[in-house]
C-alpha positions in Angstrom: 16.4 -51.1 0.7 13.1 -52.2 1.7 9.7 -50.9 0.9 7.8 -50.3 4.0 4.2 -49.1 4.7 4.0 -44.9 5.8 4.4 -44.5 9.9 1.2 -44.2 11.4 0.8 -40.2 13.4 -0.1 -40.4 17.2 -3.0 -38.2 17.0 -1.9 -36.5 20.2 1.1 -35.0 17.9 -1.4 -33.1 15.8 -1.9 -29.7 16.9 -4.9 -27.8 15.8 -4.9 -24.5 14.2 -5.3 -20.8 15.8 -7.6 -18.5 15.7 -4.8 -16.0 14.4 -3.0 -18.7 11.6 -3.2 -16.0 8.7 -4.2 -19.0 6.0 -7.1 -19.5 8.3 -8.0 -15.9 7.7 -7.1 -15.6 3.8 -9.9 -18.7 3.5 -12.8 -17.5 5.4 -12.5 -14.2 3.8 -12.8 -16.1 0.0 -16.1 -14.8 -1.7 -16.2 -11.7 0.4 -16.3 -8.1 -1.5 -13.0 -6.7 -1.8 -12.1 -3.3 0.1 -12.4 0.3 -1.9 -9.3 0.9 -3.2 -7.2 3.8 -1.3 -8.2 6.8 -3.4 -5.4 8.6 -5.3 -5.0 12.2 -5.2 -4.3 13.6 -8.8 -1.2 14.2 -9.9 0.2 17.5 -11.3 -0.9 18.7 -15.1 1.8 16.9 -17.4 4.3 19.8 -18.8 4.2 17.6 -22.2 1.1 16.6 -24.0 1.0 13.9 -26.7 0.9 15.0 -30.1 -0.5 13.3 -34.0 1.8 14.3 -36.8 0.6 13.0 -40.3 1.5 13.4 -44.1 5.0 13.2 -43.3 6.8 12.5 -46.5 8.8 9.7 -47.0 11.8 10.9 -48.2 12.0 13.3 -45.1 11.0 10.6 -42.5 14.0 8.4 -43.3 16.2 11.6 -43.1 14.8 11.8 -39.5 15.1 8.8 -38.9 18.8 8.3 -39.9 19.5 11.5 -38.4 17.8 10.1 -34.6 20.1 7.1 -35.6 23.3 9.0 -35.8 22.7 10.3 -32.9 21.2 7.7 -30.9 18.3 9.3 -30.0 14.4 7.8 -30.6 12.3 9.5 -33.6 10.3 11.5 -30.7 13.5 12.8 -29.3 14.8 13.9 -32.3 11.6 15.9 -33.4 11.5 17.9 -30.2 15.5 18.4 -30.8 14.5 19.7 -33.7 11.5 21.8 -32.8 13.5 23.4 -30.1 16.1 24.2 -32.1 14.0 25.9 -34.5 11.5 27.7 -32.2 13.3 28.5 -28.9 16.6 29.6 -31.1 
């Protein structure tokens, strides 16, 4: 196979770009301020609110824990298993 030099282009095959080619637009709006964001209307109050629980003892964290295990639930869902159970009967 031989090596040859790269074709030369007829410059009557070269087409110029539109005033519509959607690169041409992306680049001439570079360094412009970006629109306001849409604005969001706010959503419902949340039924559940986040909770803190500290001074849990050891002992009975791990007894939560393997108890979430068993039944293959996360820590938070077995507290609010629990809670339920306790407070709503």
């Amino acid at each position: 196979m031989a090596i040859t030099s790269k074709p030369k282009r007829n410059q009557t095959d070269i087409v110029p770009p539109s005033d519509d080619d959607p690169a041409l637009k992306f680049i001439a709006g570079a360094g412009q301020a970006e629109p306001e964001p849409a604005k969001v209307e706010p959503t419902a109050p949340r039924k559940a609110k986040p909770i803190l629980i500290r001074g849990i003892d050891c002992e009975l964290l791990e007894r939560l824990d393997e108890e979430a295990a068993r039944r293959r639930v996360s820590r938070a869902a077995m507290v609010r298993m629990i809670l339920a159970e306790r407070l709503l009967g």
